[in-house]
N, C-alpha and C positions, 0 to 999 in steps of 0.2 A: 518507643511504643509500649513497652510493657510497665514503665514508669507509671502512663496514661492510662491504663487499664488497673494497673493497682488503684488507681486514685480514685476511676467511675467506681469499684468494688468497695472502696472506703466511704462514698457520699452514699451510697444504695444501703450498705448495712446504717450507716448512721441514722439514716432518713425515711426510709421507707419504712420501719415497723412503726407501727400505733404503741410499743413499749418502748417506755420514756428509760433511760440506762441510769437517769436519776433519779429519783422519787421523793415527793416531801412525806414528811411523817406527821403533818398539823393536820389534827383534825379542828374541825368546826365544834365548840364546847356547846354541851345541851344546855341550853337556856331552865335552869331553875325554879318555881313556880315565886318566889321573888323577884328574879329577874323577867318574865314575863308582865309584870307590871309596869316597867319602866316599857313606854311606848317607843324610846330612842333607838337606833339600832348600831348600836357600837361595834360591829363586826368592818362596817364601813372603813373606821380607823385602825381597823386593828392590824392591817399591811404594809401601815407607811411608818409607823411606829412600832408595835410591839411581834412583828412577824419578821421586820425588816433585817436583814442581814448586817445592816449598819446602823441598830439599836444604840441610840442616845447613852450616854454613858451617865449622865445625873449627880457630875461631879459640881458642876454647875449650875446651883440649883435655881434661880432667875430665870437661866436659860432654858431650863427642863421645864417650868414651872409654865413657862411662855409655848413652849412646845406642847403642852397639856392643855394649853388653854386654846391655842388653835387646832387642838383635835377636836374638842366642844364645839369649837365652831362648823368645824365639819362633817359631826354630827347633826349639830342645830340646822344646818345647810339641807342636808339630806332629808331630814323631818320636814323642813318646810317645801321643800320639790314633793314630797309628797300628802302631806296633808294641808300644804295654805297657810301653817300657823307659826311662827318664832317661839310663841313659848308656851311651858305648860305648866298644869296646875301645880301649886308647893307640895303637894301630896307625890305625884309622880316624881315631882321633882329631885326629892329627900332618896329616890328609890332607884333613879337614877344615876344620883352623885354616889350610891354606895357599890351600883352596876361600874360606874368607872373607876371609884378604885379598889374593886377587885382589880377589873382589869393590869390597873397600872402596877399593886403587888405580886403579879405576874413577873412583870418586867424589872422592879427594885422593892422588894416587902418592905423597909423602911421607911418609903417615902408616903407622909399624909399630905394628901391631896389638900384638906380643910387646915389644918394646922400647917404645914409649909410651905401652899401656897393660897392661903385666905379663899378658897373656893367654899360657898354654901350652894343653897337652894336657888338663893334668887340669882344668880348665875343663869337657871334654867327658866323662873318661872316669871322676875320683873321685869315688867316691859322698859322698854327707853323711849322716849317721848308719847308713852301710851301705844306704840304699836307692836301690836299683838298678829297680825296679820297679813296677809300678800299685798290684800287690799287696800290695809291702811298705809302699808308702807309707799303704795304707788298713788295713793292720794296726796300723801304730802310731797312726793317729788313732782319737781316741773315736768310735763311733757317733754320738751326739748333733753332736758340731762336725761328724763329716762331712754330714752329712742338712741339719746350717745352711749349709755349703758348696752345698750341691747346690740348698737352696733359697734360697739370697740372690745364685747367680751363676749360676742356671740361665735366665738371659734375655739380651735384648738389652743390654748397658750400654755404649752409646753416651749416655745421660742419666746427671746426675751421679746423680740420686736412686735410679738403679738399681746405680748404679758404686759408689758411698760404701758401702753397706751391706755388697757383696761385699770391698771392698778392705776393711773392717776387721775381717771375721771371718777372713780371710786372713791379715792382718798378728795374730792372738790366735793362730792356729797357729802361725807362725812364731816369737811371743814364748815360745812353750809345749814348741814340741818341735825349734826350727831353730836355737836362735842360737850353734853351731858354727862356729870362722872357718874353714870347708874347702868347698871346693868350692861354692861361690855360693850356701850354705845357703841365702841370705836370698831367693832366688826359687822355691826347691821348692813353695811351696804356691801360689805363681801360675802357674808351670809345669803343676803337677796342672788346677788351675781350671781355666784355658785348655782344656786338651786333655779334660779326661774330664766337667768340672761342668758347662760353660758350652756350651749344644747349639750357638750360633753355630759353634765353632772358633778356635784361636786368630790363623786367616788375619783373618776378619771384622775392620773395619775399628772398630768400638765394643768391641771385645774387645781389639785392641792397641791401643787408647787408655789404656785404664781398667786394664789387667792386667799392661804393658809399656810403658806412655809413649809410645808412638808414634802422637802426632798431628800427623800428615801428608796431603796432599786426594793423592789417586792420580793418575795421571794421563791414567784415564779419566775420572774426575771435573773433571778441569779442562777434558778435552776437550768434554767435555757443556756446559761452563759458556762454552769458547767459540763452541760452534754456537748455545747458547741468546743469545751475544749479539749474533752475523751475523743472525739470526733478529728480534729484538727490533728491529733499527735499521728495517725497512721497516714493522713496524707501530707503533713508538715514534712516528714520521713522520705516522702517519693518528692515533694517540691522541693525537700533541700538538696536532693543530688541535681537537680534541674539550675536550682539558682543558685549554686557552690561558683560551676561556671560562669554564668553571667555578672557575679558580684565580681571574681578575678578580674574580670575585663573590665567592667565599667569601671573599678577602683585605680588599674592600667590607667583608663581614658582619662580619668577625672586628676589623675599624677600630671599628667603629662601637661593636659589644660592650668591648673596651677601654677608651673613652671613658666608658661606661657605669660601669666598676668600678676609677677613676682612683686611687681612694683605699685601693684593698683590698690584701694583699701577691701580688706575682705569685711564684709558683711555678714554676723553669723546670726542669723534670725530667729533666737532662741536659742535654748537648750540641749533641747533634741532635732536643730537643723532645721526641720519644718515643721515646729509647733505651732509659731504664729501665723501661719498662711491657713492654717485649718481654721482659724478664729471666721464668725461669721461672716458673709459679705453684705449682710444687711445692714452693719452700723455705717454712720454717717463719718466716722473718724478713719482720720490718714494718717496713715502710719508713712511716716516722713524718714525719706534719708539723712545719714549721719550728715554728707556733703550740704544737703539743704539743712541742715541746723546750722552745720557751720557756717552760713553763706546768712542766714537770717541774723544772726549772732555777729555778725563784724569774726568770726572766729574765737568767740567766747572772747570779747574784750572787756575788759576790767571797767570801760563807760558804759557798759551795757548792765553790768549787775546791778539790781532792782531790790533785791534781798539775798540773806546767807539764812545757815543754819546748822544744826548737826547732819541733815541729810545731804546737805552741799549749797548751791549755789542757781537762784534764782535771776534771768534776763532777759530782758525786756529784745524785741525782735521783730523784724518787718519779713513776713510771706513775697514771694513771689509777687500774689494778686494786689499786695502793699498794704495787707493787712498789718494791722500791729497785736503781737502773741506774748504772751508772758509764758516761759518755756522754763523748767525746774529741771536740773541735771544733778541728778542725784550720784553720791559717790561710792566707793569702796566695795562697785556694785561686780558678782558673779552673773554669768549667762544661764547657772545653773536652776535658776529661778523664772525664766523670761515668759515662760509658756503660761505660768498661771497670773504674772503681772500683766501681759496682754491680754487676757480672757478678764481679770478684774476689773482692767480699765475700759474695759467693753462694757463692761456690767455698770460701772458706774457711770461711766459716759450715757448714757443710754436712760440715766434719770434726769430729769430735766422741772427745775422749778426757778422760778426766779430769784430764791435767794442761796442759789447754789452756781460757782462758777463754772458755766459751760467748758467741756474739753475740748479740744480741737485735735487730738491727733497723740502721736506716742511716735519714740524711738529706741529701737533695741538695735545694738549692732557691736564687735567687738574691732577695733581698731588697731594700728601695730604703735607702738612709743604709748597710745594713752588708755590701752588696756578696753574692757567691757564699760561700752555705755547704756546706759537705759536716764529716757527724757522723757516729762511729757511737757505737753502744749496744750496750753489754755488762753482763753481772750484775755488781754491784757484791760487792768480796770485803772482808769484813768485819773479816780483820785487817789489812787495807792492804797493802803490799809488803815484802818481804823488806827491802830499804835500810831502811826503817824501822825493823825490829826492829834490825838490827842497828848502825845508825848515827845513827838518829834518838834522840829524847828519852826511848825505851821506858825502866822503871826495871827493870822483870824480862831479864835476856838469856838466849836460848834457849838451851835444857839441845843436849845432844848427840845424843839421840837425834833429838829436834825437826830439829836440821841435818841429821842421818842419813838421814830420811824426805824433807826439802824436797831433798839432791843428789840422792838416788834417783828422788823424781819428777820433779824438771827434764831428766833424764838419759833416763827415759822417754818424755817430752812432747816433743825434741827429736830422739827416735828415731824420735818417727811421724811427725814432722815428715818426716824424712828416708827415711823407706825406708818407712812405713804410707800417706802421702797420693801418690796419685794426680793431677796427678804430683807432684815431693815438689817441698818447699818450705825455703829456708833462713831462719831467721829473721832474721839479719842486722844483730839489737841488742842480742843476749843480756846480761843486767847487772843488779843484784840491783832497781834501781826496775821493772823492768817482769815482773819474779816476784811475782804476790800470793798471797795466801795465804790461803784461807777462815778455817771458823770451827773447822776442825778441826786447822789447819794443813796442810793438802794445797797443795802446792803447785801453782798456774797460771800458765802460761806466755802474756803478753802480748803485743799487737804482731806476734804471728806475721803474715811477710807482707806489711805494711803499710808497708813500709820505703818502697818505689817511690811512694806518694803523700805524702812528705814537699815543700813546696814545691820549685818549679823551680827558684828561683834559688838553693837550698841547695846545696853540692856535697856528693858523699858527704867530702867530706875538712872542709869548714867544719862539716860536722853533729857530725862524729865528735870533733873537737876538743873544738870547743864543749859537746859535751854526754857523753860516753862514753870520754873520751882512758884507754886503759888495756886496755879491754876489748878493744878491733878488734884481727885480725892482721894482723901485720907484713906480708904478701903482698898486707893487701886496702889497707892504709894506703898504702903502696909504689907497688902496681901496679896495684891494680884488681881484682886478681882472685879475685873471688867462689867459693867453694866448700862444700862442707857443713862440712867440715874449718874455716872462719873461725868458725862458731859453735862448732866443740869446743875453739877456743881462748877465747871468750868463757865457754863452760862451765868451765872451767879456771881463770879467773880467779874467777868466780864461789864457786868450791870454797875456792880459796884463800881468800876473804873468809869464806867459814863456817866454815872453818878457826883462820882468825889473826884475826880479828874487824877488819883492818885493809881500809882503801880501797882501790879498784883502782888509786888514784895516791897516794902517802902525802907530808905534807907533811914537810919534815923540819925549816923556820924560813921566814921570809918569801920567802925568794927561791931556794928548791929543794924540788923533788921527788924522788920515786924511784918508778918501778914496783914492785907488788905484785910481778909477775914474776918482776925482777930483782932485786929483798930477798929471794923467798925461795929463788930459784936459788943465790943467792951462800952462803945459808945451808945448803943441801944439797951443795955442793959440797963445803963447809968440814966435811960431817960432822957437822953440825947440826940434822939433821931434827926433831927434836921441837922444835927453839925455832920453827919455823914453826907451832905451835896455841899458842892462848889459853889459859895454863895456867888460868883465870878461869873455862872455860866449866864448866858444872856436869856429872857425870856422863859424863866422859868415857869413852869405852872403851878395850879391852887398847890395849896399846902396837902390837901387830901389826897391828889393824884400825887404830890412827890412822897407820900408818907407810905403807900400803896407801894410803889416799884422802890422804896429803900425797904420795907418789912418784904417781898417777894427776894430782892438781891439777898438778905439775910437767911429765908427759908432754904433758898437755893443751894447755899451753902452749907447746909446743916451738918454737922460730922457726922450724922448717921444715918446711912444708905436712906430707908424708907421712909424717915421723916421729909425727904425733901419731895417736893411736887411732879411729877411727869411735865414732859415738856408740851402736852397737848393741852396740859389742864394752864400750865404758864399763856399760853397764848390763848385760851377763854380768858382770864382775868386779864390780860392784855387787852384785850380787846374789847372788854366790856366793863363795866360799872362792877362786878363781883369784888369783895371785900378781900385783903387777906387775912385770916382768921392765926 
């Protein structure tokens, strides 16, 4: 009883005064009679990035740089909830871009916004397809997509299962009526959402997660988080004499039960016991027991394996319901990790396109003789993977169209990778094994994602070698450094292969090589472009469309980061008559 009464004494002092025991010290900055020009109100952003207790660190400047530009958007968002308009005159505009980077030499004084990340005026003030307004923008879209707009982002999406739905009837308008390279095309329909679909607002804190990438804890939110833990320490004190006791006994109970089931397989669901049960109940993926892997698997039999690699060993597998699963059993693997590779595979599971292979399920669990497993399960594709067709034992080799459709959808699949999923994701292995291919030949894109739970003591450079030497670029091989731009070199190489039917490393006799790259660079230089395709393939088409996708495989590839094309702007010229220049 007096335990209980310290406790009601420590939630009343905590709670009941109107004074907060923490206090921020940010004031709100007096707007300047320069900054009063600028009509945008940057205070909006100024919580999720530069208030934020887990401020950007801008060692990665791509990634900062991307980060800055979805603050703009949710500025731009904000301005249009309130006055109807996307953008404004080049005068405000010039006066604006200087209001933000103040702001940003706040947060890092070195970094130019205009010179390190190509930001001007027309950022603020050129329209993209001419719309300048609420009204024109809902003049060009269908009635139907809008009314889906209004009803799949008219809630709270702070949860992914509410977020996923809105981000991808968003990113189908922007494949449909945005993919102009002018003026930030590729955000107008998250702009519009934010400010007019979505009744939160684009300020709300699950609104610029999901619609702008900006997930950041505020820093009223941290504040609360450290009164609630000044608060916790004097009755943590009274509940630990309480649950001192009851932890004795249950650890008792839980000994004893053990004992009891010496011989069964223990199941350790995570890291910390119950991380992966906390994961949401709203995804559609089952998380499968070990016994049903083994049972889908013949027992992991050596006729089952479908593919290997440095991460382990991929097999093919029948479900209970008789479905057939292609399941990846990755090796070398710790528990110590398990809690955030089941929240990722939620995450990624949970984007859904058609040139991306659907998941079906995950297994974490740690066994006795075969140590910590961790599986996932995906629909198994029934013509196998592109390497196959085109390097494996196939006796048929795919007509031209057949490649025509597999670049175009890869090119797709790694578009929404990039600019559709929330936040976007770089695939980071791109390379014809991990392209399968149903039974239509549509291509899906494997592996998204999944790069980060290759074992620890892999480095990205022993993996790259050892298994992909060819496909990586030159920046990430180099230096580390990671960008979306690394997969549309790996896209690149990929092209070349359906192109010239040759390997992304070609041997030339026993003791040399040559990059794809660089054979077919050297042959385009030389004014030789057509000897880079396979005069063999069947049905090839006009000379101008193959001239088009072998000068694209070339740009793709370019050794240097920002010469090469984004992968939205690849699938516009894919898709269309556009020139490569």
């Amino acid at each position: 009883m007096p335990a209980f009464h310290f406790i009601l004494l420590a939630l009343s002092l905590c709670f009941s005064s109107p004074i907060s025991l923490v206090t921020g010290d940010h004031e709100i900055p007096h707007r300047n009679l320069a900054d009063s020009l600028c009509p945008l109100d940057f205070t909006v952003v100024r919580k999720f990035i530069f208030d934020s207790p887990r401020r950007p660190s801008f060692l990665d400047v791509p990634r900062k740089c991307q980060t800055l530009l979805q603050g703009i958007r949710l500025v731009r968002s904000n301005y249009l909830r309130v006055t109807g308009n996307f953008s404004l005159s080049p005068i405000p505009s010039e006066v604006c871009l200087d209001v933000y980077q103040k702001l940003v030499n706040e947060l890092v004084p070195w970094l130019d916004i205009r010179s390190t990340c190509a930001f001007d005026a027309t950022l603020l003030s050129k329209s993209c397809n001419n719309i300048t307004t609420q009204f024109q923008f809902e003049g060009l879209i269908s009635k139907p997509e809008l009314q889906e707009v209004n009803h799949l982002c008219n809630r709270s999406l702070d949860e992914d299962s509410s977020c996923t739905p809105c981000q991808g009837t968003l990113y189908s308008i922007y494949q449909s009526y945005f993919m102009e390279n002018a003026s930030d095309c590729s955000g107008y329909p998250f702009i519009y959402a934010g400010a007019l679909a979505n009744r939160e607002g684009p300020a709300d804190s699950g609104t610029a997660k999901c619609l702008f990438s900006l997930d950041f804890t505020s820093t009223n939110a941290n504040n609360w988080k450290k009164k609630a833990i000044l608060c916790a320490t004097p009755i943590g004190a009274a509940l630990g004499l309480i649950m001192t006791v009851m932890v004795i006994w249950f650890s008792w109970r839980r000994k004893q039960k053990w004992k009891r089931r010496h011989n069964s397989v223990a199941l350790n669901e995570t890291g910390a016991d119950f991380g992966i049960e906390t994961i949401s109940g709203d995804s559609s993926l089952v998380m499968f027991t070990f016994e049903e892997i083994k049972k889908a698997t013949k027992n992991f039999s050596r006729e089952n394996i479908v593919g290997k690699g440095g991460y382990g060993n991929v097999y093919k597998g029948i479900l209970e319901d008789g479905s057939e699963v292609a399941l990846k059993r990755f090796k070398n693997c710790s528990a110590a990790g398990d809690a955030t590779f089941a929240h990722e595979v939620e995450v990624i599971a949970s984007i859904n396109h058609v040139n991306l292979v659907p998941f079906r399920g995950y297994c974490t669990a740690t066994v006795p003789m075969e140590g910590h497993q961790r599986i996932i399960v995906c629909d198994l594709m029934q013509n196998g993977s592109l390497y196959d067709h085109l390097f494996g034992s196939e006796v048929t080799k795919l007509s031209w169209p057949i490649r025509q459709k597999i670049a175009i959808g890869v090119a797709r699949g790694l578009a929404y990778l990039h600019y559709g999923a929330q936040p976007a994701i770089i695939h980071r292995d791109v390379k014809a094994s991990n392209i399968l291919l149903d039974d239509t030949f549509e291509p899906k894109l494997a592996d998204f994602g999944l790069a980060k739970f290759t074992p620890d003591d892999f480095s990205h450079m022993s993996t790259r070698v050892a298994g992909t030497l060819g496909y990586v670029a030159p920046e990430y091989a180099l230096y580390g450094q990671l960008t979306e731009r690394s997969d549309v070199y790996g896209f690149g190489v990929v092209l070349l292969e359906l192109l010239s039917s040759k390997q992304a490393v070609i041997s030339i006799n026993d003791h040399h090589t040559l990059l794809l790259t660089d054979w077919a660079w050297s042959l385009v230089e030389e004014g030789r472009l057509f000897d880079v395709i396979d005069e063999n393939v069947l049905e090839l088409g006009p000379p101008e469309v193959m001239e088009k996708y072998v000068l694209l495989a070339i740009l793709s590839c370019h050794s240097q980061l920002y010469a090469r094309p984004t992968m939205d702007q690849i699938v516009r010229i894919l898709e269309t008559d556009i020139p490569v220049h």
